[in-house]
N, C-alpha and C positions, 0 to 999 in steps of 0.2 A: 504494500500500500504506500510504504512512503517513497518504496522507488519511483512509482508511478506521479507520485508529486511532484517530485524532483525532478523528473524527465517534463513536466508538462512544462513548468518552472524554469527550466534551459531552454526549453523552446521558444517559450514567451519570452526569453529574455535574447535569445538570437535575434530572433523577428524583428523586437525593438532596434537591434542593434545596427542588423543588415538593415532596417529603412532608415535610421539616421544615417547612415554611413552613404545610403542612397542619397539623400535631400543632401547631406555634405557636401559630397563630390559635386555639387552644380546650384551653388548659391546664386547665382544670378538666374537661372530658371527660376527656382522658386519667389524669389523672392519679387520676382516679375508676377507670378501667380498671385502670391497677396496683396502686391501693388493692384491689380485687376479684378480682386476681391474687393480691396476697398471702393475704387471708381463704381465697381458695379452697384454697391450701396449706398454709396452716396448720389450716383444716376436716380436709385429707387427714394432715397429720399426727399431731392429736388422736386421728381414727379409726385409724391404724398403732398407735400410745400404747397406744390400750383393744386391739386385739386382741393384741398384745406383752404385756399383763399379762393378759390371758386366757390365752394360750398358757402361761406363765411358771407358773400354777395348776394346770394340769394336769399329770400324768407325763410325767416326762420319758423322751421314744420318739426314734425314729433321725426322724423324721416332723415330731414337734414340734419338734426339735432345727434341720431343715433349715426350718421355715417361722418358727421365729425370726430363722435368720441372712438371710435373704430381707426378713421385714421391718424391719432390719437396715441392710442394702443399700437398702434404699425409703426409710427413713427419713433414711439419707445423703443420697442422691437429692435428694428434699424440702427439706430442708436448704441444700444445695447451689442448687438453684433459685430456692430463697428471695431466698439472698443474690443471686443474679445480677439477682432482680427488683428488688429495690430498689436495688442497683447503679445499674440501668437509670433507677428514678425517682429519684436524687439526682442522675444524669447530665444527666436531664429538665429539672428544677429548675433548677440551674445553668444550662443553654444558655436558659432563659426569664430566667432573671434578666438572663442578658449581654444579649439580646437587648434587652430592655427598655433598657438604658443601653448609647446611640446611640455612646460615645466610647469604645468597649472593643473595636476591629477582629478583634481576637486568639481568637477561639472555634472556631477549627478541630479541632483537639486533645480539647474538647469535645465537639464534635460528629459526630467519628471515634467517641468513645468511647461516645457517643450509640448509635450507627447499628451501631455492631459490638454492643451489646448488645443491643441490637432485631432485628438477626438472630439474634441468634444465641439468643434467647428464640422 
């Protein structure tokens, strides 16, 4: 039983290792990715922006009232996302730099903090 853990345990930990070591080797891909992450929600938030002040011009109905507080709600949303994306590419940033300098052992912490905002994006 606890060999079995243990193996499961190496595995999950190769996996993590082999796709950092993947996203490593080609920081400017990715980090193009997140640049393109961001634009694209900040695109979706401009478009919430204009129809919020569209809504905002017309009479105020039970109708318009609920598809204000909705995009609202999206526009938190969006926001909220925002930040987690760049979160994620300053977490990025960081574990490339350690990376790069060979006498810095200590980027585990890092690299949690990496991999938990990559899932969870």
């Amino acid at each position: 039983m606890l060999g079995a853990y243990l193996i499961i345990k190496v595995r999950d930990y190769t996996s993590a290792t082999l796709l950092i070591k993947k996203t490593i080797a080609t920081p400017q891909k990715v980090e193009k990715q997140y640049q393109n992450k961001i634009s694209d929600i900040e695109k979706q938030i401009d478009n919430t922006q204009i129809q919020q002040q569209k809504l905002e011009v017309e009479p105020s109905t039970y109708r318009n009232r609920q598809k204000l507080q909705r995009g609202q709600k999206q526009m938190a949303k969006l926001k909220q996302k925002k930040k987690e994306v760049e979160s994620a590419l300053s977490d990025y940033q960081t574990i490339v730099e350690k990376m790069g300098n060979e006498d810095n052992p200590n980027i585990k912490q890092d690299l949690r903090s990496y991999l938990h905002n990559k899932n969870r994006l």
